[in-house]
N, C-alpha and C positions, 0 to 999 in steps of 0.2 A: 774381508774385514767384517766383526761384526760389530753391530751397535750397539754402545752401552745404554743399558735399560731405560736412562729418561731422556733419550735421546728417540727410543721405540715409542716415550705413551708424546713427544713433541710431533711423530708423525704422523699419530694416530688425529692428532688435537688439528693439522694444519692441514686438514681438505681439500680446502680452497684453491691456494695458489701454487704448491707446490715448495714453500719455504717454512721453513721451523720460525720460532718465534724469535731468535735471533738472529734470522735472514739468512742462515747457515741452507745453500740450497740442495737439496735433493735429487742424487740421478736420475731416479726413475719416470722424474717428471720435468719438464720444459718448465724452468726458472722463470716467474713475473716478478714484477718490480712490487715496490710493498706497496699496501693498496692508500692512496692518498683519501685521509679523513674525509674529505669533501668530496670525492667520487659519488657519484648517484649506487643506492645499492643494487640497483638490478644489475653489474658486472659480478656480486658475489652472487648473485641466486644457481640456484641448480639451473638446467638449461629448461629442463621438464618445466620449470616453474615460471619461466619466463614469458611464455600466452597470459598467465594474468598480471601480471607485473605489468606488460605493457600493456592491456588494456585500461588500468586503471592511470596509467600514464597519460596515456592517450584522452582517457575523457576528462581525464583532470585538464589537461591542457586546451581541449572543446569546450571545458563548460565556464558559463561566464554567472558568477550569480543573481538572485532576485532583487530587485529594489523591493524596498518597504515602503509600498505608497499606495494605497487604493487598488489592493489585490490587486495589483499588476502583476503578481506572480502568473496568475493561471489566466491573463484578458488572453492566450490566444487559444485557449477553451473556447470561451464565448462566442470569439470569433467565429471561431470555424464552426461550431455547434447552430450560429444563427445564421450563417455564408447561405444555405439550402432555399433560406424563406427571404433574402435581401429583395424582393420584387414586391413584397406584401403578404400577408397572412387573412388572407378571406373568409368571411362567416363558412363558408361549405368546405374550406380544411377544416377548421375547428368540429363542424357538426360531424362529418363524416368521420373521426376520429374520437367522437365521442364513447363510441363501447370499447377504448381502450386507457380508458383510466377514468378518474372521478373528475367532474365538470366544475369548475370555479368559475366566477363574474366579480370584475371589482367596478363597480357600480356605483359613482359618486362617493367615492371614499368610502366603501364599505364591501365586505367581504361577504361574498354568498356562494353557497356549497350544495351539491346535488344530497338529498335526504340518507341515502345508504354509502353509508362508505365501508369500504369491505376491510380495513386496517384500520380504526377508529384513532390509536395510540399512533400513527404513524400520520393521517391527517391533522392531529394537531401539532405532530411537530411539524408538521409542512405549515402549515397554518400559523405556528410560535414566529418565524421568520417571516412571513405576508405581512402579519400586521403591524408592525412598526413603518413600515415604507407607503401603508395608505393614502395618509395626507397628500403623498408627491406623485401617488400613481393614477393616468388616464383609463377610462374605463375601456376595460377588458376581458376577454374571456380565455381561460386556459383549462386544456384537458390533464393532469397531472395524475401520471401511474405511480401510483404506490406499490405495486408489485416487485417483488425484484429483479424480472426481467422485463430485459426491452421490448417495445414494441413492435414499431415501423423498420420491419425490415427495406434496406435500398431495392434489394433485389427482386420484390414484389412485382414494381412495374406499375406502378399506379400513378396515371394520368396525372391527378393533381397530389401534389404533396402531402399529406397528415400531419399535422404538428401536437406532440405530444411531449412531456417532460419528464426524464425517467430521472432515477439517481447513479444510473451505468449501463453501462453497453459496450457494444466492441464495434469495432470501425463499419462489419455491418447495417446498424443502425443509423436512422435519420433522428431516435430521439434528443433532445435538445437536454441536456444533462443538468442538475438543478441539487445542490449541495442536501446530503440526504436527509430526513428525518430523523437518522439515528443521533445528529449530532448534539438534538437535546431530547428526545424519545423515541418511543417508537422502534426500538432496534431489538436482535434476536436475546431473548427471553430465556434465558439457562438455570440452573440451582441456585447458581451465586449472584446472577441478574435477573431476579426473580419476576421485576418490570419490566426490564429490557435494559439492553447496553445502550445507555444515551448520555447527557449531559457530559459532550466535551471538555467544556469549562472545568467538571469536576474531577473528572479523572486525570487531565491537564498537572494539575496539583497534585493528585494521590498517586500519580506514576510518577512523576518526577520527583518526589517525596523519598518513595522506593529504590529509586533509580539511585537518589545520594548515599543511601543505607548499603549503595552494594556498588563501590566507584568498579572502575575494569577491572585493576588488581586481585579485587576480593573477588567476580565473578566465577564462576565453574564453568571450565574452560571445557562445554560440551556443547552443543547442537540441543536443542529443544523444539518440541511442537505439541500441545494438546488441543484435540477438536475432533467432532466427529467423523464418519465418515464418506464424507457429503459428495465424494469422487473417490475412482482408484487410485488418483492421481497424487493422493499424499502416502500410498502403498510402501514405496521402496523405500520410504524413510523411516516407515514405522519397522519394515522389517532389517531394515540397518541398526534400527535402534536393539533390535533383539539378538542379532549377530554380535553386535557389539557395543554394549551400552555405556562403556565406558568411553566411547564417542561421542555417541547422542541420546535422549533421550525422548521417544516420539511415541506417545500412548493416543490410542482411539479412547476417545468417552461414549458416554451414549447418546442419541437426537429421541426425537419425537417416534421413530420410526424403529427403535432396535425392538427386537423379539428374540433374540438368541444370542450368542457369541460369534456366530459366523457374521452379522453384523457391522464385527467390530474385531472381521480378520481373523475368527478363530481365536479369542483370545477375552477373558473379561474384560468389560469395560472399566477405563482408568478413573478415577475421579476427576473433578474439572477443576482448576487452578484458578486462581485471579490474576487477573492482570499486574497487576503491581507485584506477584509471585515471578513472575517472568523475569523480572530482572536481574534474580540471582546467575541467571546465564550468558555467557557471551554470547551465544551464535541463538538468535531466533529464527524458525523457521515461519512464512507466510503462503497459502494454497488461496486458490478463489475458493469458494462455497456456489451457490448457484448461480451467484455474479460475480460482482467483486467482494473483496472480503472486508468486516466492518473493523476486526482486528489490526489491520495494516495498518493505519496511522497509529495505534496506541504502541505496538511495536515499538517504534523511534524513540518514545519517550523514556524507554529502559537505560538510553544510551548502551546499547548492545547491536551487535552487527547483522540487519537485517537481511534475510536471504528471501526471497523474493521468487516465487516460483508462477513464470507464464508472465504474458507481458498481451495478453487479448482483453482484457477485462481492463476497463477504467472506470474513477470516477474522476471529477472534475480537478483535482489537487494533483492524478499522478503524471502527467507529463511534466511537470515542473521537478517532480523528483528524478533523477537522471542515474541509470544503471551505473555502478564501479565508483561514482563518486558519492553518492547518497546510500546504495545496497549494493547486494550482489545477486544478479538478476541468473535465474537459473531455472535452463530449458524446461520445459512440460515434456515429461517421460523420459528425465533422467535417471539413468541407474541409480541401483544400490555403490556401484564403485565410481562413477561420477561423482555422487552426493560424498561420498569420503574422501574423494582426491581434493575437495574445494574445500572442508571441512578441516582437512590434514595442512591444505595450505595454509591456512589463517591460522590455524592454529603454531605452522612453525614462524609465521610471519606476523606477530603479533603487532606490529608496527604500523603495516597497513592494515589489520584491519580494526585496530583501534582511531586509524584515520577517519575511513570510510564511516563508523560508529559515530564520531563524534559529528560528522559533517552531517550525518542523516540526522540526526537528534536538531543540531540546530536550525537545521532548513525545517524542519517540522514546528517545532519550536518561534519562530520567528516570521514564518507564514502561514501556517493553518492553525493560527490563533482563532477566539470567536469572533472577533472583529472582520477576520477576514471571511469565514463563513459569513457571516453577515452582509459584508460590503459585495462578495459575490451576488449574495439574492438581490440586493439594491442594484446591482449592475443589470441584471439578468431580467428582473420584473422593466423595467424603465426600458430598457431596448428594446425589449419583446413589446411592450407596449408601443412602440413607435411603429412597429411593422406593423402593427390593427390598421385594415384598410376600411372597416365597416362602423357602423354606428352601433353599438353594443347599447340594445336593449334590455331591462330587466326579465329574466324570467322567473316567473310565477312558481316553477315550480323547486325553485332552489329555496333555501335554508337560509336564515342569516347569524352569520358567526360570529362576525366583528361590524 
């Protein structure tokens, strides 16, 4: 027998379960029942597609969210960051750890600073945060790296501890993590951030500004990345992006350090985008840079779905964001057909990952406000002040800032 023609495009249309639209069943395939409204959708996904489906199931169902109360989001940072020094913090960790960052004293309420500081834009935004919490803080001395890597490797083997304050590190490190400078100065210096990418606060508003100019529906439903290239490691996206750019779009610009096109992969450098440019697209992409990346939290604020690449690099905010329910966390030295099988996902599954979008935006949103920057450094200076096992002398040969 054969089939009259819109009976052929009904079985073209009913994939799924084996049934035309009028529940009329189909030999060729093992008859199911019609699929009940309220069924969860992962019984329609493809089978292929089902590892993410239940992952994001899965952590949805794990994760419990933040209270909004005196950065308690991220107190088991702190914790664990200060767990090392819980016996006391002695004049001869501090000194012996001093050629690994700039020397601070807070000294009867007042703030003094070793004469050369090698980041000047980046001491005082460490410094913008210090000084509001003086009045309440015991004198103290702290070694604080402004570099952006860590210190005190664990694996060293040194007798007595070092204690020094970075703004990121990887479980390697003993440095004690300390909300970064960039959040109001101090941060990398491009065309378009001609002083540096800082003032949280402001970009806060001018992303989320952006963000409303370009809700999900109106976004460009591709992958995006623009940034130097500061690793191989954002390689196979840019060359995915030129396979196929009606997928993604992943351009090298240039750093401090290009000299040629080889560079920048064989290829001119792209021009550099703003942030609040970003949010014409749905799927951002996020790499480390020499640490962690400073872009990663502005990301969110697109409400667009962040992809999230390597999971060794922290700073003090990213445990509290939670892989599949906040981004979509995606291995270091995945392929080119990797990066398109997750990219091709979201994109047929617009559903979740307009979820995932909208949960990371507001978790960002709601706790890496500047309050909570804030309320971390007041948490972090007043603890650390309490492990001082010594009587913190002036020294003569520091600075006085505040």
């Amino acid at each position: 027998m054969q089939y009259p023609q819109v009976v052929i495009v009904l079985l073209v249309l009913s994939f799924h379960n084996g049934l035309t639209d009028d529940g009329m069943c189909l030999a060729k395939e093992p008859c199911k029942e019609s699929p009940d409204p309220d069924e969860p959708k992962i019984d329609l996904y493809k089978a292929a597609d089902n590892k993410y489906v239940t992952l994001i199931q899965e952590a949805l169902a794990s994760y419990t969210p933040c209270r909004q109360a005196n950065c308690s989001c991220h107190a088991d940072v702190l914790k664990s960051d200060l767990r090392p020094f819980k016996t006391g913090i002695t004049q001869q960790m501090v000194e012996r750890a001093r050629s690994y960052g700039t020397k601070y004293q807070i000294v009867n309420h007042r703030l003094y600073r070793q004469k050369d500081c090698m980041f000047p834009a980046r001491c005082s935004g460490v410094e913008h945060f210090i000084k509001p919490n003086l009045p309440n803080l015991p004198n103290m001395e702290l070694i604080i790296n402004c570099r952006d890597w860590p210190q005190i490797n664990r694996h060293w083997g040194h007798q007595e501890k070092l204690v020094v304050l970075s703004f990121s590190k990887t479980e390697d490190y003993l440095d004690i993590m300390y909300p970064t400078w960039g959040f109001w100065e101090g941060g990398p210096a491009i065309s378009l951030y001609p002083t540096g990418l800082g003032r949280w606060d402001q970009h806060r508003v001018s992303i989320k500004k952006a963000a409303e100019s370009w809700p999900w529906k109106k976004k460009k439903g591709r992958g995006f990345f623009r940034g130097s290239r500061t690793s191989d490691e954002r390689d196979p996206l840019v060359l995915l992006s030129r396979s196929k750019p009606e997928l993604v779009d992943a351009q090298y610009t240039k750093n401090q350090a290009w000299k040629t096109p080889q560079d920048t992969l064989n290829a001119e450098p792209a021009k550099e985008v703003r942030l609040e440019d970003h949010c014409q697209y749905k799927y951002l992409f996020n790499f480390r840079g020499v640490a962690a990346s400073f872009r990663f939290k502005h990301l969110f604020l697109c409400r667009s779905l962040v992809f999230h690449v390597g999971s060794e690099w922290q700073e003090f905010f990213y445990p509290s964001l939670k892989p599949w329910v906040h981004y979509v966390p995606v291995r270091v030295g995945a392929s080119q057909g990797e990066l398109e099988q997750l990219i091709r996902f979201f994109a047929e599954h617009d559903d979740l990952a307009r979820g995932i979008a909208d949960r990371g935006y507001e978790h960002v949103w709601n706790h890496l406000r500047m309050q909570d920057v804030e309320c971390y450094w007041r948490q972090l200076l007043r603890r650390y002040g309490k492990l001082i096992k010594y009587e913190v002398k002036r020294d003569d040969s520091l600075i006085e800032v505040f």
